[in-house]
C-alpha positions in Angstrom: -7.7 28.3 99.7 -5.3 29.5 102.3 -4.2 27.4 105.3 -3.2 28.9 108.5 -1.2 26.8 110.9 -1.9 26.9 114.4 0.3 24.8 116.5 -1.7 24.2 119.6 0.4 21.8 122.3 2.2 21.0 119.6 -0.1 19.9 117.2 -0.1 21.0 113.2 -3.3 22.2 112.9 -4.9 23.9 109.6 -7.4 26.5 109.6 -9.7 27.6 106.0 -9.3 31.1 105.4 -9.4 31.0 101.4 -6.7 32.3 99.4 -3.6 30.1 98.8 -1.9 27.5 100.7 0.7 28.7 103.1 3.6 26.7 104.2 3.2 24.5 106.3 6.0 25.9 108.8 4.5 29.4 108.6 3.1 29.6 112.7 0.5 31.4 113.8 0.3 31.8 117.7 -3.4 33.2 118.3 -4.4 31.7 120.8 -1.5 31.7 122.9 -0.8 33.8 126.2 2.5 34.7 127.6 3.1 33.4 130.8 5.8 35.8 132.0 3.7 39.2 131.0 0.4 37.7 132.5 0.1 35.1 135.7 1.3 37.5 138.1 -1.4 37.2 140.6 -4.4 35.5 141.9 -6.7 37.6 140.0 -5.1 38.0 136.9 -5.1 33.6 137.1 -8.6 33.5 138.1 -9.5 35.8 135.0 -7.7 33.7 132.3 -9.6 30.2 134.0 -12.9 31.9 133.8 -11.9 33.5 130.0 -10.8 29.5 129.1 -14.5 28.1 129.4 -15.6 30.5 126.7 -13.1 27.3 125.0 -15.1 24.4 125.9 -17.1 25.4 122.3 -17.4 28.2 119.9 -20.2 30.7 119.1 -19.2 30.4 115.0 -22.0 27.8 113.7 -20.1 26.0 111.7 -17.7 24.9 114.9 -17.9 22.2 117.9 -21.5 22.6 118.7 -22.7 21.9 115.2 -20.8 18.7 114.7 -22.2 18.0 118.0 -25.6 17.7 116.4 -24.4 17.0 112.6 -22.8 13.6 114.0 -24.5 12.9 117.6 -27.7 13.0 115.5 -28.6 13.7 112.2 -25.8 10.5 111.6 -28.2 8.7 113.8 -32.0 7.6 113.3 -33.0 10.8 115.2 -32.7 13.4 112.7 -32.4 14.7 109.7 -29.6 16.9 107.7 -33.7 18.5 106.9 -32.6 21.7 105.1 -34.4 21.2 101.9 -35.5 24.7 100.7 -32.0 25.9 99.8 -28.8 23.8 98.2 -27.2 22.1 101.2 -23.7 22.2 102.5 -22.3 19.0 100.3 -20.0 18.1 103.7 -23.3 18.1 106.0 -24.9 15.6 103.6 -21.7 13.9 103.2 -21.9 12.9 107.0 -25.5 12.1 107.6 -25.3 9.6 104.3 -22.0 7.9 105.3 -20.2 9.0 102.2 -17.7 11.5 103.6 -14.1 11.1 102.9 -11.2 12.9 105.3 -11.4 15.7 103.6 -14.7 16.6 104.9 -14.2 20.0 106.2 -17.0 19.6 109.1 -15.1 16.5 110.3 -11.6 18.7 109.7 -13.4 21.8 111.6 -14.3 19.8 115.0 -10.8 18.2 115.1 -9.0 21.7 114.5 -11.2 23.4 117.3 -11.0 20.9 119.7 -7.1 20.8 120.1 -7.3 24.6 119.6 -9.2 24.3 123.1 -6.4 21.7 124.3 -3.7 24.0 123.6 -5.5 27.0 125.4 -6.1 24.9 128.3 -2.9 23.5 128.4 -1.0 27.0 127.8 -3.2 28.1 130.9 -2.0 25.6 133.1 1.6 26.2 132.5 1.1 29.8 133.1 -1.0 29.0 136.5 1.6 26.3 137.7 4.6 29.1 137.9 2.3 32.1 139.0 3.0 33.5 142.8 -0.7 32.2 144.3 -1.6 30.0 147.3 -1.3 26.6 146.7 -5.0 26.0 146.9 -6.3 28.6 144.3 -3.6 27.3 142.2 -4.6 23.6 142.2 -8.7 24.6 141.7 -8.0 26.6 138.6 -6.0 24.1 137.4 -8.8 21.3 138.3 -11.1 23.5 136.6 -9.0 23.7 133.1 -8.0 20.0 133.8 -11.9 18.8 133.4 -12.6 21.4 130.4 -9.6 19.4 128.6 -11.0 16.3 129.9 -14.3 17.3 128.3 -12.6 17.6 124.7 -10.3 14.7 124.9 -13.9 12.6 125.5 -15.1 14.2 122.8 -12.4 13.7 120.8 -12.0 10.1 121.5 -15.5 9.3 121.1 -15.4 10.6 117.5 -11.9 9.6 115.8 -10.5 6.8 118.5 -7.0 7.3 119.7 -5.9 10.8 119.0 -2.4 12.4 120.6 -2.1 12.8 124.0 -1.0 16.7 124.6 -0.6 18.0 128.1 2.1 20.6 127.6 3.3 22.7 124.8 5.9 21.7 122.8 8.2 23.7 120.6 7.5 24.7 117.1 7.1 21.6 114.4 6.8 19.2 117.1 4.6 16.2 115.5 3.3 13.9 117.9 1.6 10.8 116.9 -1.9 9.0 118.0 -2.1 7.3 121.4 -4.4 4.6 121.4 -8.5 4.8 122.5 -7.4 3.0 125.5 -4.6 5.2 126.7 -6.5 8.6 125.9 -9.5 6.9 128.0 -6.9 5.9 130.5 -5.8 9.7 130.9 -9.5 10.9 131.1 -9.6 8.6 134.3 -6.8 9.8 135.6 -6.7 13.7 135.4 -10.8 13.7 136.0 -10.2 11.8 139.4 -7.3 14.7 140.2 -10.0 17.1 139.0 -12.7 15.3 141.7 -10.5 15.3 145.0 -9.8 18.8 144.1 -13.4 21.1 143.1 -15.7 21.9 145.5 -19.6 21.2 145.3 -21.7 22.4 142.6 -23.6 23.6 145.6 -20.0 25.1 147.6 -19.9 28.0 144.5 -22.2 31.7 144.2 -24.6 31.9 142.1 -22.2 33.9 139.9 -19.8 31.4 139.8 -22.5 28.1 139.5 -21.1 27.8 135.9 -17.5 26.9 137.0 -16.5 23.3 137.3 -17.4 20.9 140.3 -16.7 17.9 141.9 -19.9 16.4 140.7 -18.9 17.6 137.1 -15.9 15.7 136.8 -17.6 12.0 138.6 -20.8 12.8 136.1 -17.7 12.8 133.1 -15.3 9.9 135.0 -18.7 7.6 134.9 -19.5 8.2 131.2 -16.2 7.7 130.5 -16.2 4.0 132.6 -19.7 3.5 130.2 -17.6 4.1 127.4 -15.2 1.7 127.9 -17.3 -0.8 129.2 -16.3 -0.9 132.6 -19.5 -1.5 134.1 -18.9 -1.6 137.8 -17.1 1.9 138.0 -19.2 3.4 136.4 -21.9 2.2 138.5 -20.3 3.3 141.3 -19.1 6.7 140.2 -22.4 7.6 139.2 -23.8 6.2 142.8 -21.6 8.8 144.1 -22.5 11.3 142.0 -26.6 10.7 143.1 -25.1 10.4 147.0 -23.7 13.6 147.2 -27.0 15.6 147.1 -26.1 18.4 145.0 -28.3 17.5 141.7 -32.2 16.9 142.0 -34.7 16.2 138.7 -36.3 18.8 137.7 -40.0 17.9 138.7 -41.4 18.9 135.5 -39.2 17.8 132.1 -40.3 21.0 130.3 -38.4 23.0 132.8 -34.9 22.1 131.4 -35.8 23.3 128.0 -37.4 26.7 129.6 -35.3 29.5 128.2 -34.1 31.1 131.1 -33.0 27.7 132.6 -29.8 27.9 133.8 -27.9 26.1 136.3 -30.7 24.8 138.1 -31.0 21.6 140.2 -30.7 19.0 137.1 -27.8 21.1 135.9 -24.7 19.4 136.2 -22.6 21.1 133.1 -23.8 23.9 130.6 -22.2 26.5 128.8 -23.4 29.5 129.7 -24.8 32.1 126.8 -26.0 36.1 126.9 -27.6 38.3 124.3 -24.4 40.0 124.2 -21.5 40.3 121.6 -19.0 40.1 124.4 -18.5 36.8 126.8 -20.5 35.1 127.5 -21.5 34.9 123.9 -25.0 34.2 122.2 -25.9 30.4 121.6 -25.7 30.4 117.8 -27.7 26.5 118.2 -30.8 28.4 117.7 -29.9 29.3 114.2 -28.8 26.1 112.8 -31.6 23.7 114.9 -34.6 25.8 114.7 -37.1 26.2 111.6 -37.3 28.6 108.9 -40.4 30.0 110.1 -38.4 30.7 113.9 -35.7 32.1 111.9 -33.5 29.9 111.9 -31.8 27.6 109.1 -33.9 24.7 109.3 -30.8 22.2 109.7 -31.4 18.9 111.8 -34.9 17.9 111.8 -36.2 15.5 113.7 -37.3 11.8 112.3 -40.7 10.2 112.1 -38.7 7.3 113.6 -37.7 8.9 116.9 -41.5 10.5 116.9 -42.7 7.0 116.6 -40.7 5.5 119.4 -42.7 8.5 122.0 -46.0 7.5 120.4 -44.7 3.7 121.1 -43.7 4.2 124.7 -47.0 6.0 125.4 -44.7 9.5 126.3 -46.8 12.0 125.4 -44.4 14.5 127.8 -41.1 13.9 126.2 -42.6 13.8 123.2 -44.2 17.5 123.2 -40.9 19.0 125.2 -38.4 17.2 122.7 -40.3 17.6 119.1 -42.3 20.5 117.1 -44.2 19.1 115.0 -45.6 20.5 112.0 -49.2 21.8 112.7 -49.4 21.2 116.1 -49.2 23.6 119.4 -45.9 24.7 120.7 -45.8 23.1 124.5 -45.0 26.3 126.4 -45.5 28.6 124.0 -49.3 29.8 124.2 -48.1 32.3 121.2 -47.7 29.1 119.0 -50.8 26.9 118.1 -49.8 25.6 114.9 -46.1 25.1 114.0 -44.7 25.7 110.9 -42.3 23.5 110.3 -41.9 24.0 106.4 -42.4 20.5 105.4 -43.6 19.4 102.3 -45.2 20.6 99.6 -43.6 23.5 101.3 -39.9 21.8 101.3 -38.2 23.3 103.6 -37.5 20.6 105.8 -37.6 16.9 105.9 -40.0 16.3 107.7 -41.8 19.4 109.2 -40.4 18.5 112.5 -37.6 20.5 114.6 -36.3 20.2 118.4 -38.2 21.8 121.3 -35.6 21.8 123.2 -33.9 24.4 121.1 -37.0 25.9 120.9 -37.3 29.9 121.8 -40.7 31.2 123.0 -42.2 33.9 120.6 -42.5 35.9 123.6 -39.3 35.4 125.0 -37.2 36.0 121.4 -34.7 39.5 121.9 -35.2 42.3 120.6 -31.4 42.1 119.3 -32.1 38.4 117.8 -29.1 37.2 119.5 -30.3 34.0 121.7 -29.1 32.8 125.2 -30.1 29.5 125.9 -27.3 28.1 127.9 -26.5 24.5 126.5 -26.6 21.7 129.1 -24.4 19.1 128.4 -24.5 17.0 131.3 -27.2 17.1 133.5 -28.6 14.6 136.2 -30.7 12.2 134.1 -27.6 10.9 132.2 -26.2 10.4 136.1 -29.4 7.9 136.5 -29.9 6.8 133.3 -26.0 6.0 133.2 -26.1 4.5 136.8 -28.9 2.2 135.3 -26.7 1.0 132.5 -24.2 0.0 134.2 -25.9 -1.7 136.9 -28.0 -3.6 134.2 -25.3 -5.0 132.7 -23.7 -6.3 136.0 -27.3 -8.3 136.7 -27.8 -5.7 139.8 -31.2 -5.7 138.4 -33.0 -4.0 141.9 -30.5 -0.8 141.5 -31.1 -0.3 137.8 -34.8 -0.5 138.4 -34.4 2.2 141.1 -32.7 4.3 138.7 -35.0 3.7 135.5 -37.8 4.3 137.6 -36.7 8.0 139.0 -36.9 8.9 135.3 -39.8 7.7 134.2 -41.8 8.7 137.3 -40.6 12.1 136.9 -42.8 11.8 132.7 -46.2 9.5 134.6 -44.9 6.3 133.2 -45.3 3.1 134.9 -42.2 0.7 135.5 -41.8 -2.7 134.9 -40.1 -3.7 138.4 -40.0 -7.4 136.8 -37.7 -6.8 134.2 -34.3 -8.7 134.2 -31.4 -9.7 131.8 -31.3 -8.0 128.3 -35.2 -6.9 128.4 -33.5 -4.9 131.4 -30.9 -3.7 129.4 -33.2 -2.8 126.1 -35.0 -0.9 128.5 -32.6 1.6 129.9 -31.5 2.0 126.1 -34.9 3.4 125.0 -35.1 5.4 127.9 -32.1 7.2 127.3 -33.1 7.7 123.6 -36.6 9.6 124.7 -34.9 10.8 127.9 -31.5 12.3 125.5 -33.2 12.8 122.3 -31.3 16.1 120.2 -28.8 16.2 123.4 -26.0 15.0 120.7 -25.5 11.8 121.9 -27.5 9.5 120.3 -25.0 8.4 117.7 -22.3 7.5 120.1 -24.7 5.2 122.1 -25.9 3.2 119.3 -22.2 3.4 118.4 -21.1 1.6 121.6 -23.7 -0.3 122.6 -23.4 -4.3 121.9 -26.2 -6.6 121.0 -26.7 -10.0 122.3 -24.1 -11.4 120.0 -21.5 -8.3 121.1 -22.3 -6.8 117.5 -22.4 -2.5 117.4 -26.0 -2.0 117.8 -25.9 0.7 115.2 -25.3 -2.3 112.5 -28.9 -3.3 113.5 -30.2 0.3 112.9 -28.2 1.4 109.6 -26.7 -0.2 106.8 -28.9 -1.7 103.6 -30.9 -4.3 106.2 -31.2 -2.0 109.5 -33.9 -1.0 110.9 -33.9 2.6 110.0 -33.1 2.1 106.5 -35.8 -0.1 105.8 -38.7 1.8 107.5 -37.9 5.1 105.7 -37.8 3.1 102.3 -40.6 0.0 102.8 -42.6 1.0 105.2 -42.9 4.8 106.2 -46.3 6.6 105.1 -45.0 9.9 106.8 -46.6 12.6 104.5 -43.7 15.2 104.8 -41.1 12.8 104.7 -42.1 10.4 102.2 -43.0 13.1 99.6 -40.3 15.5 99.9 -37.1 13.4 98.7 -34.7 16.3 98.1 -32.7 15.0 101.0 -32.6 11.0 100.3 -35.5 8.7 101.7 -32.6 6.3 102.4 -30.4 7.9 104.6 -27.9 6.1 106.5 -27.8 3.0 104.2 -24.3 3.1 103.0 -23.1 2.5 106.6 -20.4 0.1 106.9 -19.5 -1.1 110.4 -15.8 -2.0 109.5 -15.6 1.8 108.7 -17.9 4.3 110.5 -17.9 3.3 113.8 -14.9 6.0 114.2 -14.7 9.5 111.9 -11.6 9.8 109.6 -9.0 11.7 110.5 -8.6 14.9 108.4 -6.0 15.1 105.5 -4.9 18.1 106.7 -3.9 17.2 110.1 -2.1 14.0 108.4 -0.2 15.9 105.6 0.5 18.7 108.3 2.5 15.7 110.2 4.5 14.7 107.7 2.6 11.7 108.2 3.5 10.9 111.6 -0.2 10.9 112.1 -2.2 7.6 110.6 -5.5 7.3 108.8 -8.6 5.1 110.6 -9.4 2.2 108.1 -11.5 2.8 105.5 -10.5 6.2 104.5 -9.1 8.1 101.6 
């Protein structure tokens, strides 16, 4: 199989191309702009900063957006891998069962694209910082590129734990090894609160340019990074500024994020934008990989019996409908859809019969050219609330996390228990931002972070031979679909092992590219 190398700020990085290995000092520079044949003016620098969001994820399936969803859930209790009618990708399995090893080319494809993305963003810059623009313009676009790093680098951090800090390009061969989860955390704080003082208001921008980075973008990102690391009281407070500016609203009615021509609205902090089109913006390929067989899609990542259960248990019969199709049952906003096919068992295409909503397209709304455009919100004003509520809730400011937890569920008709305190507080706001987040891609890294009473990873409670999970899906589960189709395991996520899979292993390739300079999480082989 042939290995391209990109080096991207100065990172080795292989790409799969098949064919034979290359050497390793063999450069290819796609990707990379130069600086003294383009930044020459104030258009041509607006141009590349617009081009450089197309960056923040890639329309090929198999790239960031996928591992958002093959990790952020199908890892977790909320989903399953669910592809059953067809052999499945080994490396998808491999990560939803906790038996991957670094050589897991899903886990090697999100590390590869993600510094890709740094090393546009970074070559941007550079070429920005010496263009012949007004000092203004020049510091926006550079905000703007500054946060869509920022975004990466969380998402980075969040996966593998300290990874190398690139902010520049280097010269050819340059191997730089990991900073730690602290200092790559510490540089998200700092360049989003650059990125802050600088952007205007979400509200400041034309509607044609509403998908361009705001101040309330890069507070919404600064306060899930301070929830991240645990630092409670600014991440209360970022997020309070966040909700005091105005410039984000809930949506009245929860079905209205998920509506197919949603975009930008009120809620809307953050989303990549999408068209039916082969040229940018590009077609969401999330339809294709999230939706069933029947919706002609691939029938990847269907949703648990579990998370279903934990609607029914809440009483959240709006989430539930907006969030889950369920096999057999109508289509909430689709009056073209009274009995959803989900393909489970004894048909065995999925799981469990069950798929997202949320990635859901209407039969009537589905173009003509089968290339979807659902724009994909990634950080909207719930998680503001929800992580406003958090944070306040573990600081004992029990009255301000109430007033957040209750925005939320007032906007689905569910009462509030105004008399909760202490760690029922706190298991409260956590199952609300499971129903409220559900197939959003981040359920994983919350059970991940999150600490029980005893300051143990949640997610040991939930995985693993004796968690939760585990043992309802293999004791106690009388799920039709998913109890009698076992082509994808009953007992998935039991070989979880806190002391290894809290973080993702860092890929071979990106270690032997070093020359080793680059080191291994524990665990892995």
């Amino acid at each position: 199989m042939q290995r391209n190398l990109f080096l991207i700020g100065g990172l080795a990085l292989l790409v799969m191309t098949g064919g034979c290995q290359k050497s390793l000092l063999e450069v290819d520079t796609t990707g990379q702009v130069q600086t003294s044949q383009y930044f020459t003016n104030l258009d041509q620098c607006n141009t590349s900063t617009q081009v450089a969001y197309r960056y923040i994820d890639y329309d090929s399936w198999w790239q960031i957006f996928n591992w958002r969803y093959l990790a952020g859930e199908a890892a977790s209790d909320n989903a399953w891998i669910s592809n059953t009618y067809q052999s499945t990708h080994a490396t998808y399995d491999a990560v939803a069962q906790y038996v991957l090893d670094a050589g897991n080319d899903r886990c090697e494809g999100q590390w590869i694209m993600l510094f890709k993305s740094i090393g546009i963003f970074n070559n941007t810059i550079e070429g920005i910082q010496g263009a012949p623009i007004d000092t203004a313009s020049k510091s926006k676009f550079i905000a703007e590129l500054k946060f869509l790093r920022s975004w990466c680098y969380f998402d980075l951090v969040r996966n593998y734990g300290g990874v190398p800090i690139v902010l520049k390009t280097y010269p050819a061969n340059t191997h730089l090894p990991r900073n730690t989860a602290t200092e790559v955390y510490d540089q998200l704080i700092k360049d989003l609160k650059e990125c802050a003082a600088v952007l205007p208001l979400k509200s400041a921008y034309s509607a044609a340019d509403k998908f361009r980075a705001s101040s309330g973008a890069a507070l919404t990102l600064l306060a899930k990074v301070y929830l991240y690391k645990e630092d409670w009281a600014n991440a209360a407070t970022t997020a309070q500024q966040v909700i005091s500016m105005g410039d984000y609203q809930l949506e009245t009615s929860f079905g209205t994020l998920w509506d197919y021509n949603y975009k930008n609205g009120q809620e809307s902090v953050f989303e990549i934008q999408c068209a039916s089109s082969r040229n940018p913006p590009l077609p969401s390929s999330a339809q294709y990989m999230i939706n069933a067989v029947s919706d002609g899609g691939w029938g990847y990542y269907g949703v648990t019996s579990d998370l279903e259960n934990a609607y029914i248990a809440a009483g959240d019969s709006i989430r539930m409908v907006w969030t889950i199709n369920r096999q057999g049952k109508p289509v909430a906003g689709d009056p073209n859809n009274n009995n959803f096919n989900g393909g489970g068992y004894p048909a065995n295409q999925s799981k469990s019969g069950r798929f997202s909503r949320k990635w859901y397209v209407p039969k009537a709304q589905r173009p003509a050219n089968g290339l979807y455009s659902r724009n994909d919100i990634i950080l909207r004003f719930a998680d503001v609330l929800l992580i406003h509520a958090e944070a306040c809730a573990m600081q004992n400011k029990t009255a301000d996390a109430l007033t957040s937890l209750k925005k939320i569920r007032d906007r689905v008709n569910l009462t509030t228990d105004m008399s909760l305190t202490g760690w029922d507080l706190i298991g409260a706001v956590r199952a609300e931002r499971r129903l409220e987040t559900a197939f959003e891609g981040d359920r994983l890294y919350d059970i991940r972070r999150w600490k029980d009473q005893n300051g143990k990873p949640v997610i040991s409670s939930i995985l693993g031979p004796n968690g939760s999970f585990v043992k309802y899906n293999t004791q106690t589960s009388t799920d039709y679909y998913e109890t009698n189709n076992t082509l994808e395991p009953q007992n998935k996520g039991i070989r979880f092992d806190p002391a290894i899979h809290l973080l993702w292993p860092i890929p071979n390739s990106e270690i032997v590219a070093s020359g080793g300079v680059i080191k291994q999480n524990p665990g892995y082989n």
